[in-house]
LUMMI-753973 format. One record per residue (C-alpha): residue number from 1; residue in three letters; z negated, x negated, y negated. Coordinates in nm, 3 decimals. Layout:
N
votor:vonu:Z:X:Y
NUM:ALA:Z:X:Y $
...
# end
This chain:
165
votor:vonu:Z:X:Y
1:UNK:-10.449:-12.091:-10.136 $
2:UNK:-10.184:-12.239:-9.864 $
3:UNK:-10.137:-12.166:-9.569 $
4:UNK:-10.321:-12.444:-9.441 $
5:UNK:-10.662:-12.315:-9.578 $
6:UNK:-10.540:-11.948:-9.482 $
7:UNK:-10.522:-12.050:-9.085 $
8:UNK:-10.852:-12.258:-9.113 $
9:UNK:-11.041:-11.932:-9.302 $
10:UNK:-10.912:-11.705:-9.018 $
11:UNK:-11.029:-11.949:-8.735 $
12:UNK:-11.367:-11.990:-8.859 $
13:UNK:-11.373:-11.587:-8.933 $
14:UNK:-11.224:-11.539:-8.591 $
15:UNK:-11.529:-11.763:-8.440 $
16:UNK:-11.791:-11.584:-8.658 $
17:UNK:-11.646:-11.234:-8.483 $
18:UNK:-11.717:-11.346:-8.172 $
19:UNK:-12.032:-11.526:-8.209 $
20:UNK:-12.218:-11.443:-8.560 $
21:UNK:-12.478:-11.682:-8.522 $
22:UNK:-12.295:-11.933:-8.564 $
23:UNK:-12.264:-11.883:-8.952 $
24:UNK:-12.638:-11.977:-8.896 $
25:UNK:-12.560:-12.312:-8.768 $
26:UNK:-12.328:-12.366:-9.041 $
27:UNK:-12.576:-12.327:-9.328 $
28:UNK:-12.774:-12.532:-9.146 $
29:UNK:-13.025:-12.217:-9.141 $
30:UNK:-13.263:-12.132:-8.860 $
31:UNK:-13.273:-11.760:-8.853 $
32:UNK:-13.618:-11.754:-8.654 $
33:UNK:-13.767:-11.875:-9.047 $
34:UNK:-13.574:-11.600:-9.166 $
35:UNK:-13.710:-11.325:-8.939 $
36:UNK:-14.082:-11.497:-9.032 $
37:UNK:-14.005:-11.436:-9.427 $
38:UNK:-13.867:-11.068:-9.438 $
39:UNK:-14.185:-10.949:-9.596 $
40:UNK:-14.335:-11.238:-9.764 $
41:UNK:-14.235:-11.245:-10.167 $
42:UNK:-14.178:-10.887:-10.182 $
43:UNK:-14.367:-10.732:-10.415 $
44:UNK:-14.595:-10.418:-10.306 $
45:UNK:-14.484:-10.190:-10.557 $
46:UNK:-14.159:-10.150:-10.681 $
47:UNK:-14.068:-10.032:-11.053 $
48:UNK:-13.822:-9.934:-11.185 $
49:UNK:-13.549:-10.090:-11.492 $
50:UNK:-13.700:-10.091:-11.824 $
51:UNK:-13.631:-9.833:-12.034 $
52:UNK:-13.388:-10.069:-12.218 $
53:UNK:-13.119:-10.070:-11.941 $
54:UNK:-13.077:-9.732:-11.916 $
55:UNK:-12.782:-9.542:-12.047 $
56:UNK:-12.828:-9.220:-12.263 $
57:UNK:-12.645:-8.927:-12.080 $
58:UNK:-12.409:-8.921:-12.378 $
59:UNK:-12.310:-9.296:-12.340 $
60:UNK:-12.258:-9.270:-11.916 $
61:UNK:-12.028:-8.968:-12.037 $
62:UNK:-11.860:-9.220:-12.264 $
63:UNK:-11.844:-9.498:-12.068 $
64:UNK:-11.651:-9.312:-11.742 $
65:UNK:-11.418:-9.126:-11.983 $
66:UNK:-11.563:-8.757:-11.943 $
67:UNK:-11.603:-8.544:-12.273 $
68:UNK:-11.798:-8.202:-12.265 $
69:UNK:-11.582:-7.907:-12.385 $
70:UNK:-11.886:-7.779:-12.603 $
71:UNK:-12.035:-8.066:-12.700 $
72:UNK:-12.393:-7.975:-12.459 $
73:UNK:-12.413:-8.325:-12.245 $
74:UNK:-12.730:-8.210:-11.994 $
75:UNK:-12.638:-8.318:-11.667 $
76:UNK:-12.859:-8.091:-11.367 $
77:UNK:-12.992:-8.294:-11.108 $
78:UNK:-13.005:-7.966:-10.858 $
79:UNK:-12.744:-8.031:-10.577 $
80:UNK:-12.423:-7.849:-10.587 $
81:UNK:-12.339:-7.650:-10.261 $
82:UNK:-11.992:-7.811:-10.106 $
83:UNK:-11.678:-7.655:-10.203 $
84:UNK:-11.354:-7.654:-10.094 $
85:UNK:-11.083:-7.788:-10.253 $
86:UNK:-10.838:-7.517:-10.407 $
87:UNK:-10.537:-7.328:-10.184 $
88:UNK:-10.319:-7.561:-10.416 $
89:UNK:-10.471:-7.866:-10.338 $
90:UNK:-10.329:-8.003:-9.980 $
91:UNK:-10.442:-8.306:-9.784 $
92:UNK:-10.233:-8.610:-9.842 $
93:UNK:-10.082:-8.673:-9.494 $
94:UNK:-10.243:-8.976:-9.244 $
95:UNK:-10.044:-9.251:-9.333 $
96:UNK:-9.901:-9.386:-8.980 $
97:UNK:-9.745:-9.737:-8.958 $
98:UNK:-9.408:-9.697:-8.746 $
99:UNK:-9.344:-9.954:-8.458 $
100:UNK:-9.142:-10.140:-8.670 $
101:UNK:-9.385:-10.163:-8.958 $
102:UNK:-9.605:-10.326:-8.708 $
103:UNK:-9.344:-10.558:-8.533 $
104:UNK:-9.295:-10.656:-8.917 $
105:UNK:-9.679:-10.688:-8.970 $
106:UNK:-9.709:-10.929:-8.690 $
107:UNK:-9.428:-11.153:-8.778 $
108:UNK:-9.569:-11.180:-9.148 $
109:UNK:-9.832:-11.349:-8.993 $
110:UNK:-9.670:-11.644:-8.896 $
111:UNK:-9.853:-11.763:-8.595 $
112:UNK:-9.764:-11.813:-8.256 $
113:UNK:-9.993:-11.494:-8.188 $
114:UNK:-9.831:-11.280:-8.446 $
115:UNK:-9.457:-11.342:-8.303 $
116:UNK:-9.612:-11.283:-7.911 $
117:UNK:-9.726:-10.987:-8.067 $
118:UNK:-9.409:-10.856:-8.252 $
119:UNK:-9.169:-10.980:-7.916 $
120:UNK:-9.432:-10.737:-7.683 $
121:UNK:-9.364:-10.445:-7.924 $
122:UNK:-9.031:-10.502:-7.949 $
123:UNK:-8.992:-10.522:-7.536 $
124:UNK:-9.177:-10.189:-7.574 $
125:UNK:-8.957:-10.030:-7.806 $
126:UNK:-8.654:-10.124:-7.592 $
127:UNK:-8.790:-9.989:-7.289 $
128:UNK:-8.856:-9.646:-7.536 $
129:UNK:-8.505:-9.644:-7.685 $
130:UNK:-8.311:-9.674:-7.320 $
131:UNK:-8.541:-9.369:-7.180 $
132:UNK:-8.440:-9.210:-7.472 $
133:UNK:-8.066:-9.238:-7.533 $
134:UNK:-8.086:-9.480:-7.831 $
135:UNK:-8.013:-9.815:-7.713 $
136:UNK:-7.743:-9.804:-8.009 $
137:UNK:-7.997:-9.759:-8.277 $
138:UNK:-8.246:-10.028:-8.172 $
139:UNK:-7.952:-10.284:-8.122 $
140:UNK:-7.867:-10.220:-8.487 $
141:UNK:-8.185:-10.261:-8.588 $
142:UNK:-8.287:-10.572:-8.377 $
143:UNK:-7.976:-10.714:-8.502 $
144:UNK:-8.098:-10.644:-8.889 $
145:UNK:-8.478:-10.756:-8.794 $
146:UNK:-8.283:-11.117:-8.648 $
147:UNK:-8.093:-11.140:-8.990 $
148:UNK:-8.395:-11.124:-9.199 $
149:UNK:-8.570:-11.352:-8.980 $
150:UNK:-8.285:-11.594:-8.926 $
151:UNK:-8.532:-11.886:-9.059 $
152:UNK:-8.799:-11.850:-8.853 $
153:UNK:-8.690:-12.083:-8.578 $
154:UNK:-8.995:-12.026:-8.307 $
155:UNK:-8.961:-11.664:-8.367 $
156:UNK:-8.583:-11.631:-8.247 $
157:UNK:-8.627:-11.847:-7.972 $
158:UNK:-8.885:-11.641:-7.853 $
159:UNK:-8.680:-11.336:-7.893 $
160:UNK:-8.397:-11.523:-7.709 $
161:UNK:-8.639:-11.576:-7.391 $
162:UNK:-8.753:-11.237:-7.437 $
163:UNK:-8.376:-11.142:-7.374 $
164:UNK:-8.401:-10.936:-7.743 $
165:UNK:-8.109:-11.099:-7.880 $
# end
């Protein structure tokens, strides 16, 4: 898909967040006749899949990759009480973007929006690393974020009128 069809998806999807309804008026549906036809065709009683689609206990054992160590395949259907996981076993850690994963996010993008975006967090950051003492560090790294982004034209001319340069 190009880019093109990529912006056009995300402004219809960004319309359809803000006013659902109108995916409505795109079918060409009116959702009154909807409402009016939840319960007509349904049928009173429902039943189940013939006995033809089910699977044998032995063949769902097969078919997710689980063998039995002695061979006995009955599965309970009484409700295990919750366990914990073992003392060995410890949560894997929230994965937290940093501010420069995000500045990065933002300029993949590639809009207008994403670049206001990244130049806000950036003006943020700066403001961070002169209360803290590392001016040095985010120069360095603004510097390497302006190399890698040396194509993208609108972006370092925002950056430039943002006085990040």
């Amino acid at each position: 898909m190009c880019k093109h069809v990529a912006a056009v998806l995300y402004g219809v999807g960004a319309r359809l967040d803000e006013k659902p309804e109108f995916l409505f008026l795109l079918r060409q549906v009116d959702q009154n006749d909807l409402i009016a036809k939840v319960n007509i065709d349904l049928p009173e009683k429902a039943t189940g899949p013939a006995s033809a689609k089910h699977l044998a206990v032995d063949d769902a054992l097969a078919l997710f990759g689980f063998e039995t160590v002695d061979g006995n395949t009955e599965i309970s259907n009484t409700k295990m009480p919750p366990s914990s996981p073992p003392a060995s076993v410890k949560p894997l850690p929230a994965q937290k973007c940093t501010d420069w994963e995000e500045i990065e996010n933002s300029i993949a993008l590639r809009s207008v929006s994403g670049y206001t975006d990244a130049i806000d967090r950036l003006t943020i950051l700066r403001r961070k690393a002169s209360n803290q003492k590392k001016k040095k560090e985010f120069t360095r790294r603004l510097h390497t974020l302006r190399q890698r982004h040396e194509r993208k034209k609108r972006l370092l001319a925002l950056m430039d009128e943002a006085g990040l340069s």
